[in-house]
N, C-alpha and C positions, 0 to 999 in steps of 0.2 A: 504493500500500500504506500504509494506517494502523495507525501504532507508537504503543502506548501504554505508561504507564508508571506502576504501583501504587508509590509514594515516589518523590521530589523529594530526596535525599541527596546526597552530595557524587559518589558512583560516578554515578546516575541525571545529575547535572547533566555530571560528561564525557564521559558516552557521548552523551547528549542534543547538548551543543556539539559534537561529531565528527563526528556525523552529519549538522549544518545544516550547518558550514562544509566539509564532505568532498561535500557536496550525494546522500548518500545517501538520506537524505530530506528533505523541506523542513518547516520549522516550522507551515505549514499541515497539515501530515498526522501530529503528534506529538501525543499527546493525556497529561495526568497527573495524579493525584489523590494527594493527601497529605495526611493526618488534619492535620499544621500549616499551616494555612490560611496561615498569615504565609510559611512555607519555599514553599508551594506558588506564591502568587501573587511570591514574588520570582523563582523560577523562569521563571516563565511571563513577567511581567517581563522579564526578562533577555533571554529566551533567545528569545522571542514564539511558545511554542508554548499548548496550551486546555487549561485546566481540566475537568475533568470531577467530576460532585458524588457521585461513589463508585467503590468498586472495579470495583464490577459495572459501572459503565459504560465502563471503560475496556475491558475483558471484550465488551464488547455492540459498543462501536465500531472494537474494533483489530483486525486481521487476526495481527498479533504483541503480545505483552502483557509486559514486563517485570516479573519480580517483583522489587523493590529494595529490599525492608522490612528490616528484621533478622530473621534465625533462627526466632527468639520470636515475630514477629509472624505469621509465616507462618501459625501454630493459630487465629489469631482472622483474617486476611482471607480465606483461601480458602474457609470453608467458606461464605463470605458471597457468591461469586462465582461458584459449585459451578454451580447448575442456570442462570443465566444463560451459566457458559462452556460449559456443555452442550450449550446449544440453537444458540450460532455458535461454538463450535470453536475456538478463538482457537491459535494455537502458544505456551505458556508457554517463556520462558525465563528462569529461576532463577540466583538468583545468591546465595544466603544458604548462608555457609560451612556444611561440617560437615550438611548437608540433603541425604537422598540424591535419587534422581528418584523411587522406591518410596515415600519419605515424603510428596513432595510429591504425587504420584498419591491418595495414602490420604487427602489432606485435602482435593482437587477430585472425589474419588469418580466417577470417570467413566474411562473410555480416552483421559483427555487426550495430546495429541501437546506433549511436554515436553524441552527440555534445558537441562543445568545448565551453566553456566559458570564460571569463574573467571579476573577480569580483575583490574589492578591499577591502583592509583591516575595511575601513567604513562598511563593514556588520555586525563588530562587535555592531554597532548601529543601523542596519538595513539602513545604508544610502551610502550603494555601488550603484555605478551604474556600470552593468553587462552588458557586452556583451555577444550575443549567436548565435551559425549557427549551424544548423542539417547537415549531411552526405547524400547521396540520400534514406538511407535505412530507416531514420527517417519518421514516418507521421505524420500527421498533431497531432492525437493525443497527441503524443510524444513532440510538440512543445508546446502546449497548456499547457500539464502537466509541463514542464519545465517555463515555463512563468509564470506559479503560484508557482510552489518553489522559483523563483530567486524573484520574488513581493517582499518575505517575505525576503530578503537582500536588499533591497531599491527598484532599479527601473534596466528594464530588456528592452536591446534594443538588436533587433534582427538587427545583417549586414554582409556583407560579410565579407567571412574569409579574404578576400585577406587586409581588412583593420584591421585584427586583432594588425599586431604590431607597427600600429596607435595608436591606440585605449589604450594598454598596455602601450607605452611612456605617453600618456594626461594625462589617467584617471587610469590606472593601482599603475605605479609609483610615479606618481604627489602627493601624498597624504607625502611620504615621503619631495619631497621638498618644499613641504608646512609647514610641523614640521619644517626644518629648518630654514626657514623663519621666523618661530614663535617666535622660539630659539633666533634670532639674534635680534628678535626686543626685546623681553626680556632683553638680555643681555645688548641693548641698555639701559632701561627703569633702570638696574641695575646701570650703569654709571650713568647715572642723577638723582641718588638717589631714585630709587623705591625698595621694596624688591623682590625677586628672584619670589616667587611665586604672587603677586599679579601684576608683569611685566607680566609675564607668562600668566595670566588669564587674563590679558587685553588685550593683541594680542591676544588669540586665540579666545575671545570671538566677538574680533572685524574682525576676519577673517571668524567668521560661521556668524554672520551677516550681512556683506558684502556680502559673498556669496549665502545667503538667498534673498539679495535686491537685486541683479543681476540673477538672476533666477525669482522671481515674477516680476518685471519691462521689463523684455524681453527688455533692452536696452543694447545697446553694452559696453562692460566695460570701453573704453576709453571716453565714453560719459559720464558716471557715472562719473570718477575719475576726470573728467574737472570742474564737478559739485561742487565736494568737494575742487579744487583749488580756494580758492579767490587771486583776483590779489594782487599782491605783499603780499601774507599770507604766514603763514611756512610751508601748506601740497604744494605748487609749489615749495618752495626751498628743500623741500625733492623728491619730484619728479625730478626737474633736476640734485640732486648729483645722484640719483637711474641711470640718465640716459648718466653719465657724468662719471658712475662706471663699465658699458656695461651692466645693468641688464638685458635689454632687450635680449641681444647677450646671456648673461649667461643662461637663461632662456631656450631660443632656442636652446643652444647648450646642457643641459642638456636631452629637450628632444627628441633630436637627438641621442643624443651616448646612450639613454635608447633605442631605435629604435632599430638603427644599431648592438648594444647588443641580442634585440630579435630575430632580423632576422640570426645572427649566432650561436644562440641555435638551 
Protein backbone atom coordinates (compact mmCIF):
# COMPACT_ATOMS: atom_id res chain seq x y z
CA UNK A 1 0.00 0.00 0.00
CA UNK A 2 1.23 3.45 -1.05
CA UNK A 3 0.91 6.51 1.48
CA UNK A 4 1.39 9.67 0.29
CA UNK A 5 1.46 12.98 1.75
CA UNK A 6 0.29 16.73 0.31
CA UNK A 7 2.83 18.81 3.00
CA UNK A 8 6.03 17.86 4.77
CA UNK A 9 5.03 19.89 8.21
CA UNK A 10 6.03 19.03 11.46
CA UNK A 11 2.48 16.64 12.13
CA UNK A 12 3.32 15.09 8.35
CA UNK A 13 7.19 14.45 9.58
CA UNK A 14 5.72 12.33 12.95
CA UNK A 15 3.22 10.56 11.59
CA UNK A 16 5.63 9.90 8.46
CA UNK A 17 8.65 8.65 11.27
CA UNK A 18 5.93 6.31 13.14
CA UNK A 19 5.07 4.67 10.43
CA UNK A 20 8.81 3.61 9.00
CA UNK A 21 10.03 2.96 12.59
CA UNK A 22 6.48 1.02 13.63
CA UNK A 23 7.30 -0.70 10.17
CA UNK A 24 3.65 0.06 9.07
CA UNK A 25 4.81 1.02 6.08
CA UNK A 26 8.39 1.39 4.60
CA UNK A 27 9.92 4.55 3.30
CA UNK A 28 9.90 2.91 -0.09
CA UNK A 29 6.08 3.18 -0.23
CA UNK A 30 5.73 6.81 1.31
CA UNK A 31 5.46 9.31 -1.25
CA UNK A 32 5.34 13.69 -0.50
CA UNK A 33 5.19 16.96 -2.12
CA UNK A 34 5.47 20.37 -0.55
CA UNK A 35 5.29 23.67 -2.22
CA UNK A 36 8.84 24.37 0.17
CA UNK A 37 11.10 22.52 -1.96
CA UNK A 38 13.99 23.14 0.95
CA UNK A 39 11.10 21.46 3.84
CA UNK A 40 10.22 18.89 1.27
CA UNK A 41 13.71 17.53 0.34
CA UNK A 42 15.00 17.61 4.15
CA UNK A 43 12.20 15.48 4.79
CA UNK A 44 12.80 13.18 2.27
CA UNK A 45 16.33 13.52 3.45
CA UNK A 46 15.72 12.56 6.71
CA UNK A 47 13.36 10.20 6.61
CA UNK A 48 14.27 8.51 2.99
CA UNK A 49 10.95 8.43 1.62
CA UNK A 50 10.15 10.32 -2.65
CA UNK A 51 9.27 13.22 -3.64
CA UNK A 52 6.68 13.72 -5.95
CA UNK A 53 6.47 17.13 -8.26
CA UNK A 54 2.80 17.90 -7.27
CA UNK A 55 -0.23 17.28 -5.45
CA UNK A 56 -1.86 15.43 -8.05
CA UNK A 57 0.72 13.04 -8.05
CA UNK A 58 0.76 12.13 -4.86
CA UNK A 59 -3.35 11.63 -5.64
CA UNK A 60 -2.25 9.43 -8.82
CA UNK A 61 0.34 7.34 -6.84
CA UNK A 62 -1.09 6.72 -3.33
CA UNK A 63 -3.76 4.37 -2.44
CA UNK A 64 -4.03 6.66 0.84
CA UNK A 65 -3.25 10.60 0.51
CA UNK A 66 -2.69 12.67 3.52
CA UNK A 67 -3.86 16.16 3.55
CA UNK A 68 -1.35 18.07 5.86
CA UNK A 69 -1.58 21.76 4.56
CA UNK A 70 -3.10 24.27 6.69
CA UNK A 71 -6.97 25.12 6.68
CA UNK A 72 -6.37 27.89 4.06
CA UNK A 73 -4.44 25.89 1.98
CA UNK A 74 -6.97 23.31 1.46
CA UNK A 75 -9.16 26.02 -1.24
CA UNK A 76 -6.19 26.26 -3.46
CA UNK A 77 -4.77 22.32 -3.56
CA UNK A 78 -7.66 20.33 -3.87
CA UNK A 79 -9.20 21.76 -6.60
CA UNK A 80 -5.97 21.10 -8.26
CA UNK A 81 -6.06 17.39 -7.57
CA UNK A 82 -10.02 17.03 -8.03
CA UNK A 83 -10.23 15.13 -11.42
CA UNK A 84 -6.99 13.21 -11.07
CA UNK A 85 -8.38 11.80 -7.46
CA UNK A 86 -11.38 11.06 -9.54
CA UNK A 87 -10.13 8.98 -11.85
CA UNK A 88 -7.92 6.40 -8.94
CA UNK A 89 -9.92 7.13 -5.94
CA UNK A 90 -7.35 7.61 -3.44
CA UNK A 91 -8.86 7.49 0.48
CA UNK A 92 -8.25 11.20 1.73
CA UNK A 93 -7.52 11.71 5.19
CA UNK A 94 -7.70 15.28 6.42
CA UNK A 95 -6.22 16.64 9.10
CA UNK A 96 -6.74 20.61 8.83
CA UNK A 97 -8.54 21.80 12.19
CA UNK A 98 -11.96 23.48 12.03
CA UNK A 99 -12.47 21.72 8.04
CA UNK A 100 -15.55 19.72 8.14
CA UNK A 101 -15.47 16.30 5.77
CA UNK A 102 -18.71 18.23 3.61
CA UNK A 103 -16.12 21.17 3.04
CA UNK A 104 -13.48 19.05 2.07
CA UNK A 105 -15.97 16.95 -0.20
CA UNK A 106 -17.03 20.46 -1.93
CA UNK A 107 -13.52 21.22 -2.96
CA UNK A 108 -12.58 17.40 -4.49
CA UNK A 109 -16.11 17.69 -6.15
CA UNK A 110 -16.57 14.14 -6.43
CA UNK A 111 -17.85 11.16 -3.99
CA UNK A 112 -14.45 11.08 -2.43
CA UNK A 113 -14.02 8.27 0.33
CA UNK A 114 -12.78 10.86 3.12
CA UNK A 115 -11.83 11.05 6.99
CA UNK A 116 -10.92 13.73 9.18
CA UNK A 117 -8.75 13.23 11.95
CA UNK A 118 -7.28 14.99 14.66
CA UNK A 119 -3.92 13.88 16.04
CA UNK A 120 -1.59 15.68 18.22
CA UNK A 121 1.84 16.71 18.40
CA UNK A 122 2.72 13.41 20.97
CA UNK A 123 2.82 11.32 17.69
CA UNK A 124 6.16 12.56 17.41
CA UNK A 125 6.59 9.63 20.23
CA UNK A 126 3.82 7.76 19.07
CA UNK A 127 1.68 8.95 22.18
CA UNK A 128 -1.01 11.05 20.29
CA UNK A 129 -4.25 10.31 20.96
CA UNK A 130 -6.27 10.73 17.43
CA UNK A 131 -9.46 11.24 16.60
CA UNK A 132 -11.27 9.88 13.45
CA UNK A 133 -14.82 9.86 11.50
CA UNK A 134 -15.30 8.49 7.81
CA UNK A 135 -17.61 10.57 5.29
CA UNK A 136 -20.64 8.10 4.05
CA UNK A 137 -18.50 7.04 1.12
CA UNK A 138 -15.96 5.43 3.40
CA UNK A 139 -16.26 1.53 4.33
CA UNK A 140 -15.66 -0.23 6.67
CA UNK A 141 -12.47 -1.27 5.12
CA UNK A 142 -11.21 2.20 4.87
CA UNK A 143 -11.95 2.52 8.74
CA UNK A 144 -10.18 -0.53 9.68
CA UNK A 145 -7.11 0.56 7.45
CA UNK A 146 -7.12 3.83 9.14
CA UNK A 147 -7.30 2.50 12.78
CA UNK A 148 -4.14 0.71 12.03
CA UNK A 149 -2.09 3.79 10.71
CA UNK A 150 -3.22 6.08 13.57
CA UNK A 151 -2.24 2.78 16.32
CA UNK A 152 1.18 3.52 15.01
CA UNK A 153 0.80 7.42 16.46
CA UNK A 154 -0.42 6.30 19.86
CA UNK A 155 -4.18 5.59 20.25
CA UNK A 156 -7.13 6.13 17.62
CA UNK A 157 -10.67 6.99 18.97
CA UNK A 158 -13.38 6.92 16.43
CA UNK A 159 -16.48 9.86 17.22
CA UNK A 160 -18.55 12.04 15.94
CA UNK A 161 -17.54 14.85 13.99
CA UNK A 162 -19.89 17.09 15.53
CA UNK A 163 -17.45 16.61 18.70
CA UNK A 164 -14.42 17.38 16.72
CA UNK A 165 -13.78 20.96 18.14
CA UNK A 166 -14.11 19.32 21.55
CA UNK A 167 -11.84 17.16 21.06
CA UNK A 168 -9.01 19.77 19.26
CA UNK A 169 -9.50 22.32 22.49
CA UNK A 170 -8.78 18.89 25.22
CA UNK A 171 -6.56 16.88 23.42
CA UNK A 172 -5.57 18.80 20.25
CA UNK A 173 -4.08 21.96 21.82
CA UNK A 174 -3.77 20.82 25.55
CA UNK A 175 -0.23 19.53 24.88
CA UNK A 176 1.00 23.13 24.34
CA UNK A 177 -0.43 24.34 27.66
CA UNK A 178 0.81 21.72 29.38
CA UNK A 179 4.78 22.81 28.16
CA UNK A 180 3.64 25.81 29.62
CA UNK A 181 2.82 24.78 32.69
CA UNK A 182 6.05 22.82 32.61
CA UNK A 183 7.80 26.16 31.88
CA UNK A 184 6.53 27.81 34.84
CA UNK A 185 7.01 25.21 37.30
CA UNK A 186 10.78 25.22 36.18
CA UNK A 187 11.03 28.64 36.37
CA UNK A 188 9.80 28.34 39.78
CA UNK A 189 12.35 25.53 40.66
CA UNK A 190 14.94 28.40 39.17
CA UNK A 191 13.84 31.00 41.83
CA UNK A 192 14.54 28.56 44.77
CA UNK A 193 17.70 27.61 43.51
CA UNK A 194 17.48 24.71 41.00
CA UNK A 195 19.39 24.90 37.73
CA UNK A 196 17.26 25.71 34.41
CA UNK A 197 17.56 22.26 33.06
CA UNK A 198 17.29 19.87 35.85
CA UNK A 199 13.84 22.24 37.15
CA UNK A 200 12.87 21.41 33.75
CA UNK A 201 13.26 17.74 33.82
CA UNK A 202 11.75 17.47 37.14
CA UNK A 203 8.32 18.87 36.05
CA UNK A 204 8.19 17.29 33.19
CA UNK A 205 9.19 14.05 34.36
CA UNK A 206 6.72 14.56 37.09
CA UNK A 207 3.83 15.44 34.72
CA UNK A 208 4.27 12.12 32.38
CA UNK A 209 4.15 10.27 35.54
CA UNK A 210 1.27 11.69 36.87
CA UNK A 211 -0.22 11.28 33.99
CA UNK A 212 0.68 7.68 33.49
CA UNK A 213 -0.82 7.09 37.21
CA UNK A 214 -4.12 8.65 36.32
CA UNK A 215 -4.60 6.72 33.35
CA UNK A 216 -3.66 3.13 34.99
CA UNK A 217 -5.73 3.87 38.22
CA UNK A 218 -8.85 4.98 36.20
CA UNK A 219 -9.44 7.31 39.34
CA UNK A 220 -10.75 10.63 38.81
CA UNK A 221 -7.83 13.38 39.00
CA UNK A 222 -9.32 15.32 41.89
CA UNK A 223 -9.27 12.09 43.88
CA UNK A 224 -5.66 11.58 43.06
CA UNK A 225 -4.48 15.13 43.82
CA UNK A 226 -6.42 14.88 47.57
CA UNK A 227 -4.24 11.83 47.96
CA UNK A 228 -1.14 13.73 47.43
CA UNK A 229 -2.52 16.62 49.93
CA UNK A 230 -1.49 15.92 53.41
CA UNK A 231 -3.20 18.11 55.88
CA UNK A 232 -1.71 21.03 56.68
CA UNK A 233 1.41 19.84 54.20
CA UNK A 234 2.85 22.21 51.39
CA UNK A 235 1.27 20.35 48.16
CA UNK A 236 -2.41 21.97 49.90
CA UNK A 237 -0.99 25.21 50.26
CA UNK A 238 0.05 25.16 46.66
CA UNK A 239 -3.00 23.84 45.78
CA UNK A 240 -5.08 26.76 47.36
CA UNK A 241 -2.63 29.65 45.95
CA UNK A 242 -3.24 27.56 42.36
CA UNK A 243 -6.88 28.14 43.25
CA UNK A 244 -6.90 31.57 44.85
CA UNK A 245 -4.95 32.49 41.34
CA UNK A 246 -8.24 31.37 39.09
CA UNK A 247 -6.33 28.29 37.61
CA UNK A 248 -9.15 26.44 37.40
CA UNK A 249 -11.05 29.42 35.40
CA UNK A 250 -7.79 30.00 33.48
CA UNK A 251 -7.77 26.42 32.58
CA UNK A 252 -11.25 26.43 31.22
CA UNK A 253 -11.11 29.59 29.64
CA UNK A 254 -8.09 28.41 27.65
CA UNK A 255 -9.87 25.63 26.40
CA UNK A 256 -12.73 27.56 25.57
CA UNK A 257 -11.40 30.26 23.39
CA UNK A 258 -9.17 27.03 21.71
CA UNK A 259 -12.99 25.83 20.91
CA UNK A 260 -14.42 28.85 19.87
CA UNK A 261 -11.01 29.57 17.64
CA UNK A 262 -11.82 26.01 15.87
CA UNK A 263 -15.24 26.43 15.30
CA UNK A 264 -14.45 29.84 13.37
CA UNK A 265 -11.86 28.39 11.15
Amino acid sequence: MKCGFIGAGNMAYAIIKAFIEKKVIPSSDIFIFDKNLHRQNEVCGELGVTAVVSAAAVAETCEIVFLAVKPHILEEVLPEVSKTAKNYNPLFITMAAGKTLAYVQSLLDYDARIVRIMPNINALVSKSVTAFCGNQFVTNYDIAECTKLLSAIGTALQIEESKFAAFTAVAGCSPSFVLIFADCLATAGVKMGLGREEALSAALMAIQGTAESALTSKTHPRELSDRVCSPGGATIEGVVSLMASGFDTAVVNAAVAAYNKTIAL
